[in-house]
N, C-alpha and C positions, 0 to 999 in steps of 0.2 A: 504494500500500500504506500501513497503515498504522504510525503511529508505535509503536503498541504492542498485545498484545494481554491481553483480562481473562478470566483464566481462574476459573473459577466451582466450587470442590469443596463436596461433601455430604460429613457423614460422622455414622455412626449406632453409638456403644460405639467399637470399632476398626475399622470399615469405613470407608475414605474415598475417593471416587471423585471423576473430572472429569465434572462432569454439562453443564461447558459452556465455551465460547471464542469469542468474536469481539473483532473486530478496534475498537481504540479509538484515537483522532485525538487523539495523546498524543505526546510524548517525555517518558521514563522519564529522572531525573535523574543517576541513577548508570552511564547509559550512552551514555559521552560520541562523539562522533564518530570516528573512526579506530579506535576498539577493539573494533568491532561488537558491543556489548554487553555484552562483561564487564563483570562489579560490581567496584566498589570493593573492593581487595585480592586483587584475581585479576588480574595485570596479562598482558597479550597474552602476553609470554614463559614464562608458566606456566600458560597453558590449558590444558595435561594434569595439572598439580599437583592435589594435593588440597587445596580452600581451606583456610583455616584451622581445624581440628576445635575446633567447641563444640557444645555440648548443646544440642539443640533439633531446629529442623525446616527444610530447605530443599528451594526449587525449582529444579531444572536445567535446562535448554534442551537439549537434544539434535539433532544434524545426522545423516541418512541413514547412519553409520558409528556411531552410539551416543555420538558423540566429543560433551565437554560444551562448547558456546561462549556457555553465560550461568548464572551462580550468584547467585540472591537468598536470603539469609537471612529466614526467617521468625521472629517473635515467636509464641509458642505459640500457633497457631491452635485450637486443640482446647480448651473451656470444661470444667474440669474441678471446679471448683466456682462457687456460688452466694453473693453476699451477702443474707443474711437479717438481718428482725430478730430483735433481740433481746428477752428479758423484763428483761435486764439494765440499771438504770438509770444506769450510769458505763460500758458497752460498749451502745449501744443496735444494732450492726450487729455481724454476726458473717458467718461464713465457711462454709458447708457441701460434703461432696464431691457431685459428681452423679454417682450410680449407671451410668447411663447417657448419656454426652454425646450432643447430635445435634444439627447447628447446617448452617449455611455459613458456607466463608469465601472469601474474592476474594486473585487472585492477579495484579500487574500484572506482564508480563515484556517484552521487547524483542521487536515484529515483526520477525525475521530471517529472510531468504529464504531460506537452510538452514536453518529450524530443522523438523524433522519431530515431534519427540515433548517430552513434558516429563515428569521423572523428581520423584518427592517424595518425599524424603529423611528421615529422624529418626535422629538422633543421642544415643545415650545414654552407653555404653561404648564402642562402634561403631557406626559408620554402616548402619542397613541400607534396601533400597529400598522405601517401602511401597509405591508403586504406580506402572508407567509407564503414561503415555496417548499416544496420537497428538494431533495436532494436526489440527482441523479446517479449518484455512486459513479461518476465518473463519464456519465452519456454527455452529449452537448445537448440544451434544450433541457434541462432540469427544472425549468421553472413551469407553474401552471398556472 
């Protein structure tokens, strides 16, 4: 098996789907041996805890019971504006919103032999689930 696996999301406005997963010949730095892949700041004794709540977006690992056994924090995957130029000659780049975001982005998580599904998360006020997927065990197109 292997070390890790890249999971592959689309996402089109507020649609974001798993369009893909296979398996990568990797170990994942923050999931050190004996902790079977929790991240940094989720230590074994608080695998049911809720990580630390901040704003933004994370991915879950999920075992056959829904039960979380790996949490990566994401940096805002979703491009939600553009840098443009400017006419401006003392600001020659400037910032614009995009109307419509629609990108990919890659997700590296821990190959674990329970792991069955992966949850992705965003957090504003509260946490809510935007979407779970199965895990393909290695197929492309794992998401549903």
């Amino acid at each position: 098996m292997s070390g890790a696996i890249r999971l592959t999301f689309e996402y089109r406005g507020q649609h974001i789907e798993l369009v893909g997963s296979e398996p990568v010949d990797l170990v994942i730095p923050d999931a050190p041996a004996g902790q079977q892949g929790f991240s940094v700041g989720l230590p074994q004794s608080r695998a049911d805890a809720q990580p630390d709540v901040s704003v933004g977006y994370r991915v879950d690992v999920l075992n056959a019971r829904g039960k979380r056994i790996h949490s990566r924090p994401l940096d805002d995957p979703i491009r939600t504006e553009a840098e443009v130029r400017s006419t401006d000659p003392d600001r020659p780049f400037t910032h614009e919103p995009i109307n419509q975001p629609k990108g990919r982005f890659f997700v590296l998580v821990p190959a674990l032999a329970e792991a069955e599904e992966v949850a992705l998360l965003r957090t504003t006020v509260r946490t809510q689930t935007v979407g779970r997927y199965r895990l393909g065990h290695g197929a492309e197109g794992g998401g549903s």
